[in-house]
C-alpha positions, -999 to 999 in steps of 0.1 A, spaced: -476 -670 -536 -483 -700 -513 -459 -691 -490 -472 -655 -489 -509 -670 -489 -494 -691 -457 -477 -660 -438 -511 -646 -437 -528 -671 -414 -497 -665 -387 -490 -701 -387 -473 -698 -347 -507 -680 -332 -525 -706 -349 -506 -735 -337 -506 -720 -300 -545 -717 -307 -547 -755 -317 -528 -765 -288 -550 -751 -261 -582 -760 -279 -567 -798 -285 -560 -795 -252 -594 -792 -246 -603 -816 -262 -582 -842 -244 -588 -827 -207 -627 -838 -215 -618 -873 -227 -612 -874 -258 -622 -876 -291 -623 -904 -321 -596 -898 -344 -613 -888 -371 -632 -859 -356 -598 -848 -334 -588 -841 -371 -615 -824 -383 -615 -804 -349 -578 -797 -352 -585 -784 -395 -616 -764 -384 -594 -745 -357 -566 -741 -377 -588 -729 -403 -605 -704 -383 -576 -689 -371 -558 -688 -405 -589 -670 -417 -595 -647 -388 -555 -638 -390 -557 -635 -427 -582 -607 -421 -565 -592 -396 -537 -585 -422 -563 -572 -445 -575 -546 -421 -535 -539 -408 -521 -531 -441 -521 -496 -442 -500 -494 -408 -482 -528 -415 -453 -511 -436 -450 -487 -413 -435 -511 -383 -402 -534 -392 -417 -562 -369 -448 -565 -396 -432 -549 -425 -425 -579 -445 -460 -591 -440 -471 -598 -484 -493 -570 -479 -472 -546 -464 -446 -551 -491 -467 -557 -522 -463 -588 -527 -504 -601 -526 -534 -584 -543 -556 -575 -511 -586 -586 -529 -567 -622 -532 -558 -621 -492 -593 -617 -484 -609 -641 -505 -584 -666 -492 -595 -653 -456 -627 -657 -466 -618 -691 -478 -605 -703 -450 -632 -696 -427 -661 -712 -450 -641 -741 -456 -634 -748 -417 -672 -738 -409 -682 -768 -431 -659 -790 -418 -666 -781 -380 -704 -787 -388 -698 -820 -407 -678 -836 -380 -684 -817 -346 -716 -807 -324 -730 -770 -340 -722 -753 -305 -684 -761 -305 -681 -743 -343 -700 -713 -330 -678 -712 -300 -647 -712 -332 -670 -677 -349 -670 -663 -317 -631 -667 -316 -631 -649 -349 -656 -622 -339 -635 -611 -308 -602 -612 -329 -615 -590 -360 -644 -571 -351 -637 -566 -313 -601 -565 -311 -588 -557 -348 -619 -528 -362 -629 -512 -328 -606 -511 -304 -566 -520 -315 -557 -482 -327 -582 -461 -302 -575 -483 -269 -554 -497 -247 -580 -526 -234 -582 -537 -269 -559 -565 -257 -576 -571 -226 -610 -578 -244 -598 -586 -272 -575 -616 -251 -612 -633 -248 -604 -642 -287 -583 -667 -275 -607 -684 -247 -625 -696 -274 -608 -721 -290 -610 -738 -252 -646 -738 -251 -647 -749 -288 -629 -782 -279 -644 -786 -246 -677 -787 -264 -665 -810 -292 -668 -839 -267 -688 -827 -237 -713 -800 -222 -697 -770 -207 -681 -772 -175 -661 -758 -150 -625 -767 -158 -632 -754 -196 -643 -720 -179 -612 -716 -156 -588 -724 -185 -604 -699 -208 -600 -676 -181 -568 -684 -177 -560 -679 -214 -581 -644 -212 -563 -628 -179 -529 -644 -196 -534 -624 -229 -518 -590 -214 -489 -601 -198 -478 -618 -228 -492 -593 -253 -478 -560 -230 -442 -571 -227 -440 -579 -262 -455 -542 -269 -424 -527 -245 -400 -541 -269 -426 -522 -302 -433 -498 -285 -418 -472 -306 -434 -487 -339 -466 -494 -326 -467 -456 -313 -456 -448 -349 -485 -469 -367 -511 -450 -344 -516 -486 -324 -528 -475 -291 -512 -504 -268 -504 -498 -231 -464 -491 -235 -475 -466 -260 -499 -444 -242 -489 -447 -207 -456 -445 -184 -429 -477 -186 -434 -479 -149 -472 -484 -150 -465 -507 -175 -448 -526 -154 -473 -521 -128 -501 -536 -151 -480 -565 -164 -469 -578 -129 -508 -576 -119 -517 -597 -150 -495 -621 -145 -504 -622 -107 -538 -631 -126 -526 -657 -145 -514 -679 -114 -544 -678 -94 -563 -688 -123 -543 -717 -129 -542 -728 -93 -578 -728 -96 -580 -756 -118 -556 -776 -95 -584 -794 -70 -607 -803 -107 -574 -816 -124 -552 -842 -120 -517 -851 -108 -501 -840 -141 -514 -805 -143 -510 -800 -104 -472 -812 -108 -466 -787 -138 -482 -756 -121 -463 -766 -88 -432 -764 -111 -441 -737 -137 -461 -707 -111 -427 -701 -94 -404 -697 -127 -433 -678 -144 -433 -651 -115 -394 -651 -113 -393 -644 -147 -423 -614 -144 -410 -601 -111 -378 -594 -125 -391 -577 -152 -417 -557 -130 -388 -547 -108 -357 -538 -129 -377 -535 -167 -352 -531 -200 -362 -550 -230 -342 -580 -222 -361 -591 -193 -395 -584 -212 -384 -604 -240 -371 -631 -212 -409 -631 -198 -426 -630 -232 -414 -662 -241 -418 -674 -204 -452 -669 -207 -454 -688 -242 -440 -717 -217 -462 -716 -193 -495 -720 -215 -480 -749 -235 -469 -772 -201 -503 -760 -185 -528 -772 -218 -505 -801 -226 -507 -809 -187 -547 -806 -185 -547 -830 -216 -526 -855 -207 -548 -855 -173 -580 -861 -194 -567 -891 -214 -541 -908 -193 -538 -925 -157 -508 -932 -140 -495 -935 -105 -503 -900 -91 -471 -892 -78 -446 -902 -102 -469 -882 -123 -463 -850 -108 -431 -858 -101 -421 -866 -135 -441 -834 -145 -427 -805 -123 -393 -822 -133 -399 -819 -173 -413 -784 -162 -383 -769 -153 -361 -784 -182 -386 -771 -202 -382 -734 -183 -347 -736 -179 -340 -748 -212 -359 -716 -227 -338 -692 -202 -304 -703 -213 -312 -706 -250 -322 -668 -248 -341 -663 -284 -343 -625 -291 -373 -605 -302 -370 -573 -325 -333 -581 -321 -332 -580 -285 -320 -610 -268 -337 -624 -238 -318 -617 -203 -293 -645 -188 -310 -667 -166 -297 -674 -131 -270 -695 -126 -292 -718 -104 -309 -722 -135 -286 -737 -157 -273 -758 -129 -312 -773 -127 -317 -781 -162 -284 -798 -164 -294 -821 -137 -332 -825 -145 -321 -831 -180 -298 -860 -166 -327 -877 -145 -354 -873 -170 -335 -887 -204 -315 -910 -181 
């Protein structure tokens, strides 16, 4: 029942949310260790709980798609009065810990996350529109302003990197939906593959990713050497990865640019983190950085992981050649 109890809360979303708020955290200097803690619990709490309901709400179209399907729910396995009051749980528990330990406006930042994800996003808009992942990608800005706030006042840099997760948000969500698309038009989930052409698809995808980059470069001049090495190295193998997709489509190159996508928030909030905490000669820093980028890149391409059973496409050759010999310089 644990285990079950701990499917519910989507343990990788919730990571991915830590990261970027941690992030956050570290980009505006840092917290004592104690409260990071307590930060890094109340996040993971809040996205447990907000997850948790999510499934509540899905569980009538869960069975219907194999990729949810085995969710407790879906199969049985968990009273739906239990899941909720564990939601429920969850979120009161993390509430009381963000108040005990952080400033009140970084754990209303952490509600608004919630609000976004299951009223915006889940009730209103996931099976009667396709922006439902557009507005409801502003779900996962918050966690940035949430640990921005922990240690400082709002600023600029938070704002662009929520943006940057928020105009993210479809290019990751809408090539993952190409690869569903026939189960998500099945379960009555009104996603953009689902109500609209392949092609436009395509079309919208390569314009949020376009997004995405400029976003990112717009944090370069209020950033340091780190995050400005790994955007240098990550912006190029982000739109190689999209612009294939945009221009030949098939469910291999959509699951190739899914997960590139997954790559190029991580470098970017670990980046912006390690900038906040850490000073070093500026640049071996971005050296160093754009170099661990591409491994990082590469490293994903040729290991191809697979997504509803489709496996990512083959990377270039050029690829494997560069992670081969950026793997040498960095470990050696």
């Amino acid at each position: 029942m644990l285990r079950d109890l701990l499917s519910l809360t989507k343990p990788r979303i919730a990571a991915l949310l830590a990261l970027t708020g941690t992030g956050a955290t570290f980009a505006a200097g840092g917290l004592p260790a104690v409260d990071l803690v307590a930060f890094v619990l109340a996040g993971l709490g809040m996205a447990g709980g907000a997850a948790t309901c999510n499934c509540y709400y899905d569980r009538d179209i869960d069975p219907v798609m194999d990729r949810t399907a085995d969710r407790p729910l879906a199969r049985g396995a968990l009273d739906s009065r239990l899941a909720l009051a564990f939601g429920g749980g969850l979120l009161a528990v993390a509430t009381v810990l963000g108040l005990a330990a952080l400033p009140p406006v970084s754990v209303a930042y952490m509600w608004l996350g919630v609000g976004a994800y299951v009223g915006l996003y889940t009730v209103l808009l996931k099976r009667r529109h396709w922006l439902g992942v557009v507005l409801g990608g502003s779900a996962g800005s918050f966690p940035v302003l949430a640990g921005w706030t922990a240690v400082r006042p709002l600023a600029a840099p938070a704002l662009v990197m929520a943006a940057l997760v928020f105009v993210w948000t479809p290019a990751h969500a809408w090539a993952l939906a190409v690869v569903y698309r026939d189960e998500f038009a099945d379960a009555g989930v009104a996603t953009l593959p689902v109500v609209t052409t392949l092609a436009r698809t395509r079309r919208a995808v390569w314009a949020s990713a376009l997004g995405t980059v400029v976003v990112a470069a717009l944090l370069v001049p209020l950033s340091g050497p780190v995050y400005a090495g790994t955007v240098a190295a990550a912006v190029p193998l982000f739109l190689l990865a999209y612009r294939s997709f945009h221009r030949e489509g098939g469910e291999t190159r959509a699951v190739r640019a899914f997960f590139t996508s997954n790559v190029l928030l991580t470098v970017a909030f670990v980046a912006w983190g390690v900038d906040g905490v850490v000073s070093t000669r500026p640049l071996v820093a971005g050296v160093v950085a754009a170099a661990a980028t591409v491994v990082a890149f590469a490293g994903l391409w040729i290991a191809r992981p697979s997504l509803g059973g489709v496996r990512a496409a083959a990377p270039p050759d050029w690829a494997i050649r560069a992670c081969d010999r950026l793997r040498i310089r960095v470990t050696g």
